[in-house]
Backbone as a chain_set.jsonl record, in Angstrom:
{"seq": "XXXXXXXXXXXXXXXXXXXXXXXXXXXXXXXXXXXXXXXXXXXXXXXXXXXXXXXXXXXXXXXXXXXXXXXXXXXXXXXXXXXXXXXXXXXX", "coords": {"N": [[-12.757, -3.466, 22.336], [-10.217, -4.142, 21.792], [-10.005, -6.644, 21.081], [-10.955, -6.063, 18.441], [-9.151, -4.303, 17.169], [-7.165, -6.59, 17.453], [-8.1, -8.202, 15.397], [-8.602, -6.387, 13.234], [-5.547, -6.693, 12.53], [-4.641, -9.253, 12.264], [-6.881, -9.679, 10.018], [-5.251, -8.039, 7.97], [-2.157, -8.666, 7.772], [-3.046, -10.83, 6.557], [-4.016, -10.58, 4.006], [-2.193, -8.477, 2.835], [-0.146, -9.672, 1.657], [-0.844, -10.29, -0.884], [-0.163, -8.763, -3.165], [3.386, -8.034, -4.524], [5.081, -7.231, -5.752], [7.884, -4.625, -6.512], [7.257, -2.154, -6.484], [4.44, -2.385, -4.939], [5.47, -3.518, -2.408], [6.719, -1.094, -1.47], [5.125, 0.673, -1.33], [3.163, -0.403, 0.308], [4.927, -0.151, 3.33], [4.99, 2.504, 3.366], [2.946, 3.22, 3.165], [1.5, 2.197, 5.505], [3.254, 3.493, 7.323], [2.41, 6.634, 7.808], [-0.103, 6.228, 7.814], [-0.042, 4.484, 10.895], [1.174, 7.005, 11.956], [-0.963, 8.931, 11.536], [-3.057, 8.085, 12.434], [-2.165, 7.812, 15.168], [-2.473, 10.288, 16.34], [-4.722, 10.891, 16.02], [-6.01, 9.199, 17.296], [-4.825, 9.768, 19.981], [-5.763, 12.156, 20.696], [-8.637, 10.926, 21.278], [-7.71, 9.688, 23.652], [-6.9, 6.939, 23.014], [-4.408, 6.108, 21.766], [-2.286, 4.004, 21.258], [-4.285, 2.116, 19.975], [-5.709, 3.693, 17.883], [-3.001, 3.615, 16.33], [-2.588, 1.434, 15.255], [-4.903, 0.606, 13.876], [-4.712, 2.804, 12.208], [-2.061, 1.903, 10.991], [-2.986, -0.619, 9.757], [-4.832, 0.159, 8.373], [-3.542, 2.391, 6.378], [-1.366, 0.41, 5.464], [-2.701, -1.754, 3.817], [-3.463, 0.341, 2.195], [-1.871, 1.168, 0.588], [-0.064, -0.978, -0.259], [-2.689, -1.658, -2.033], [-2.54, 0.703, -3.957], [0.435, 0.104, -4.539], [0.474, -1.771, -5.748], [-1.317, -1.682, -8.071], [0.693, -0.136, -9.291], [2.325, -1.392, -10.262], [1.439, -3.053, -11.99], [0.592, -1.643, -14.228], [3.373, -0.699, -14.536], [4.12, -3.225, -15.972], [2.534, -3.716, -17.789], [3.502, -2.083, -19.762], [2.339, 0.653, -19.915], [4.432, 3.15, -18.933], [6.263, 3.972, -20.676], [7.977, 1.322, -20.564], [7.712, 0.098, -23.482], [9.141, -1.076, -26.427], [10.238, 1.597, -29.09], [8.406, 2.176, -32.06], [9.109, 0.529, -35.067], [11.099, 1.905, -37.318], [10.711, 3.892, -40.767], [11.447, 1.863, -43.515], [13.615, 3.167, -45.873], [13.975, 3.478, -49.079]], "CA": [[-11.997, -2.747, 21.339], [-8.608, -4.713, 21.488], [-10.473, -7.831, 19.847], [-11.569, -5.741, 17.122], [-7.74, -4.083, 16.79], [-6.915, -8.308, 16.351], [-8.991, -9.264, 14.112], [-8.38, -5.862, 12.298], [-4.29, -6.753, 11.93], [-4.591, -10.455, 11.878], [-7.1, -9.429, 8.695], [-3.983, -7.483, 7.246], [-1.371, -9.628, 7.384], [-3.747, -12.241, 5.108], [-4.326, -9.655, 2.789], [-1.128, -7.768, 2.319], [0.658, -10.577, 0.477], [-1.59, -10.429, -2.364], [0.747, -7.692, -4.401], [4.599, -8.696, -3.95], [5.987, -6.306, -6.552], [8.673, -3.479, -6.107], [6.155, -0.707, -5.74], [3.427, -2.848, -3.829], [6.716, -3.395, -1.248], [7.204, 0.242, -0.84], [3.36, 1.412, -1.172], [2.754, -0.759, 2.23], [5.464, 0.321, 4.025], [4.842, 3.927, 3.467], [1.49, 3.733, 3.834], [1.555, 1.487, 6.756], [3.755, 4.712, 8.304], [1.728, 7.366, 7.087], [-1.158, 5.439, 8.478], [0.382, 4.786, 11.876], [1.106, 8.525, 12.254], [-2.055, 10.021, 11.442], [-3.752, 7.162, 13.471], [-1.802, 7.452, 16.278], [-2.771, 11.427, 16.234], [-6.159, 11.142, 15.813], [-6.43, 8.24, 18.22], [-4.416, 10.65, 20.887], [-7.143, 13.197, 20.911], [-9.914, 10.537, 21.684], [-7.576, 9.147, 24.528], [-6.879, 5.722, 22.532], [-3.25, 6.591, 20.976], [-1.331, 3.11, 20.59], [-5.184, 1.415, 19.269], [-5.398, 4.475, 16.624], [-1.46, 3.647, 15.357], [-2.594, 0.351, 14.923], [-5.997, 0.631, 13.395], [-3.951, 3.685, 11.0], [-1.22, 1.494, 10.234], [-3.485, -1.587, 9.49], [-5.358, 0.965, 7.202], [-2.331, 2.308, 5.273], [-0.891, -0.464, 4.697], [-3.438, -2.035, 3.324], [-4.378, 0.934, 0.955], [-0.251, 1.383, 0.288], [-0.557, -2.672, -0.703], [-3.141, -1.898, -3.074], [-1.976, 1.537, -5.006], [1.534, -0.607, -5.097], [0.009, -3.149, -6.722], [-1.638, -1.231, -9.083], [1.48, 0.546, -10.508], [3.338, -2.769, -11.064], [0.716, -3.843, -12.889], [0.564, -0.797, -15.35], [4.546, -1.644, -15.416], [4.195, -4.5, -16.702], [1.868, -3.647, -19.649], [4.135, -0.946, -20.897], [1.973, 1.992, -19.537], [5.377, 4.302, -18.256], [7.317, 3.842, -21.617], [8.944, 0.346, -20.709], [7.759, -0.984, -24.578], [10.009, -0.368, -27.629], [9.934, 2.451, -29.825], [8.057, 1.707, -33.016], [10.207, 0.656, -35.837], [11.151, 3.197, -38.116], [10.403, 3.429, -41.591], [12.867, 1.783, -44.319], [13.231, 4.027, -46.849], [14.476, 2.537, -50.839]], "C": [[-10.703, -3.48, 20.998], [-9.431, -5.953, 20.916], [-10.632, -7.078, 18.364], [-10.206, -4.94, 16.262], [-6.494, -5.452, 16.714], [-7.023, -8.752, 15.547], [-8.469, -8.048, 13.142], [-6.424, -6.272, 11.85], [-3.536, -8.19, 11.835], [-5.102, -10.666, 9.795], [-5.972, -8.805, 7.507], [-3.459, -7.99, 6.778], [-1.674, -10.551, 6.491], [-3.341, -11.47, 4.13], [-3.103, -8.889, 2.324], [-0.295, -8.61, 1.685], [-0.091, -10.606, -1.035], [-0.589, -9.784, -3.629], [2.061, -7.937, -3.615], [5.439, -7.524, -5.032], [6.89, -4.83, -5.621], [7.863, -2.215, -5.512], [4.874, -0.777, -4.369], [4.139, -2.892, -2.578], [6.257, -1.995, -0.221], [5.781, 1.114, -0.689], [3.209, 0.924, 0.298], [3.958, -0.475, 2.878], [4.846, 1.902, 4.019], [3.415, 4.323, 3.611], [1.25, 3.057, 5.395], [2.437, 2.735, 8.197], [2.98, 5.701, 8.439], [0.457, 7.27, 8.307], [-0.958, 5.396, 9.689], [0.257, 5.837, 12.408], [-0.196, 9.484, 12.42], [-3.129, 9.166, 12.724], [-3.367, 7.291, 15.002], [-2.177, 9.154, 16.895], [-4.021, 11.527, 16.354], [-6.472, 10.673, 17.33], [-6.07, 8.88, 19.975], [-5.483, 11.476, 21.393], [-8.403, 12.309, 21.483], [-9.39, 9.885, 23.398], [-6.861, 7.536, 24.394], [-5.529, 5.825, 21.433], [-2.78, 5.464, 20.274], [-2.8, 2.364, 19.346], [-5.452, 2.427, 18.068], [-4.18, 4.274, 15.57], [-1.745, 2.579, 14.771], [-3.524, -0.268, 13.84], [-5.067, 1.485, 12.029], [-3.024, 2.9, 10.041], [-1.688, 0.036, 9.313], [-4.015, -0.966, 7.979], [-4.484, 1.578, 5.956], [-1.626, 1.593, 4.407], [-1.337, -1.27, 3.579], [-3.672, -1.469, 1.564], [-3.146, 1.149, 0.635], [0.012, 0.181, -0.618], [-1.068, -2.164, -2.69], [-2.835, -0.899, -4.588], [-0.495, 0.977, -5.705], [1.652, -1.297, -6.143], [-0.286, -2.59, -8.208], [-0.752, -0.777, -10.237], [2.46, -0.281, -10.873], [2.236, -3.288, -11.836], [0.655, -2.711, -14.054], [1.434, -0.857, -15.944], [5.323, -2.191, -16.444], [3.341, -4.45, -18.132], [2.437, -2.587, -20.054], [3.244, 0.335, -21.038], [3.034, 3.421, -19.781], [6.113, 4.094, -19.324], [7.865, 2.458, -21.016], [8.893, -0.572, -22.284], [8.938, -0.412, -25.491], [9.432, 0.201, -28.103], [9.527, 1.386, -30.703], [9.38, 1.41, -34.024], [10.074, 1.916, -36.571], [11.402, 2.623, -39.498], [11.654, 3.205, -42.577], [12.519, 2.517, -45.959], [14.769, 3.647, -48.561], [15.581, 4.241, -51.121]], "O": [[-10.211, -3.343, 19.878], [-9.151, -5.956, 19.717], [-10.395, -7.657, 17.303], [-10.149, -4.92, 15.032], [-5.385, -5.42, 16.181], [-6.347, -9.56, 14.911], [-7.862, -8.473, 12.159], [-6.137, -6.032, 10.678], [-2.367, -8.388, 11.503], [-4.524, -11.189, 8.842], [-5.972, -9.159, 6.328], [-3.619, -8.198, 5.575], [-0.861, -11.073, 5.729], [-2.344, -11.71, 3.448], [-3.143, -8.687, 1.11], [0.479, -7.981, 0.964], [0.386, -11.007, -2.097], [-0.381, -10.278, -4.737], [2.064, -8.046, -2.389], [6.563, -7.148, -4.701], [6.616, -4.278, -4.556], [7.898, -1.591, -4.452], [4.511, -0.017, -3.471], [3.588, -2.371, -1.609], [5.801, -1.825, 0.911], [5.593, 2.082, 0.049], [3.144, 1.667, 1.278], [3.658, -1.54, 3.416], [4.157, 2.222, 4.987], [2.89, 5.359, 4.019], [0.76, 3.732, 6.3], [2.277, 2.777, 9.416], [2.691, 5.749, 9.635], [0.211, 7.974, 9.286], [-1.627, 6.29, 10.208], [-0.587, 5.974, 13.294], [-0.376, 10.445, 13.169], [-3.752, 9.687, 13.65], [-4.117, 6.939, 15.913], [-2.127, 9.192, 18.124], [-4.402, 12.531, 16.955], [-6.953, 11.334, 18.251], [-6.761, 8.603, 20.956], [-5.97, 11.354, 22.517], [-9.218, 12.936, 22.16], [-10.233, 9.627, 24.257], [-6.375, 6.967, 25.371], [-5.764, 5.59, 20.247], [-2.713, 5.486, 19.045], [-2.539, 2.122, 18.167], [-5.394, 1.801, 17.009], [-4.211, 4.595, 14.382], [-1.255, 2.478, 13.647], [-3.253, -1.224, 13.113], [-4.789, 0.867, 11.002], [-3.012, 3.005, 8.814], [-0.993, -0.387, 8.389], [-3.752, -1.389, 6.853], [-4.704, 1.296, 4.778], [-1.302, 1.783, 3.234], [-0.652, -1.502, 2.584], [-3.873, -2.025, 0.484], [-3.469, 1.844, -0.329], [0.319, 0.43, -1.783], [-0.507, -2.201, -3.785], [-2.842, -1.289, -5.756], [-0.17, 1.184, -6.874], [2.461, -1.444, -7.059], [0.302, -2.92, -9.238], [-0.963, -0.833, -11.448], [3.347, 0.006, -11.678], [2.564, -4.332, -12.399], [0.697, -3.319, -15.123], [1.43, -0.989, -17.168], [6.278, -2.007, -17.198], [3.534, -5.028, -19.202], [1.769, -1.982, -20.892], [3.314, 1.03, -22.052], [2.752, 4.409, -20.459], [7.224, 3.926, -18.821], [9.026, 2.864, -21.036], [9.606, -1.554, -22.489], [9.55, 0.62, -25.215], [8.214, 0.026, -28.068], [9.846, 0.202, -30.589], [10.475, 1.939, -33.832], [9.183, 2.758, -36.471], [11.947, 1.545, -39.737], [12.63, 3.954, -42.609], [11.608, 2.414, -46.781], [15.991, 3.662, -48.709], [16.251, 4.379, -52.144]]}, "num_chains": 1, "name": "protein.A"}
């Protein structure tokens, strides 16, 4: 089990640089806590507490990463209002 809680947060670390934006930042942190917590809860009950926080927080982060990512990329195409208003019409 501790090889497979290696490989799962060696795999992480690759992968969590992919999205670098403001929101991707704060998506993996907060999911990476989130994750932790519920992991380390679950993992309590089976007997396996710190390998649940680790497995949770590997998992959060991850999926924190990728919703981050996502909403800097909507952003950036002027989804949330960041484009200009239309012009307005000129009137003779």
């Amino acid at each position: 089990m501790k090889k497979l809680v290696y490989l799962a947060v060696i795999a992480s670390a690759s992968l969590m640089s992919c999205s670098t934006g403001p929101d991707a930042m704060t998506g993996t942190a907060v999911g990476a806590l989130g994750g932790a917590a519920l992991g380390g809860i679950v993992g309590h009950q089976s007997g396996r507490g710190l390998e649940g926080a680790a497995i949770g927080a590997v998992a959060g982060g991850a999926a924190g990463n990728v919703i981050g990512g996502a909403q800097d990329q909507r952003k950036a195409q002027g989804y949330y209002g960041n484009t200009p208003p239309p012009p307005r019409p000129y009137y003779y």
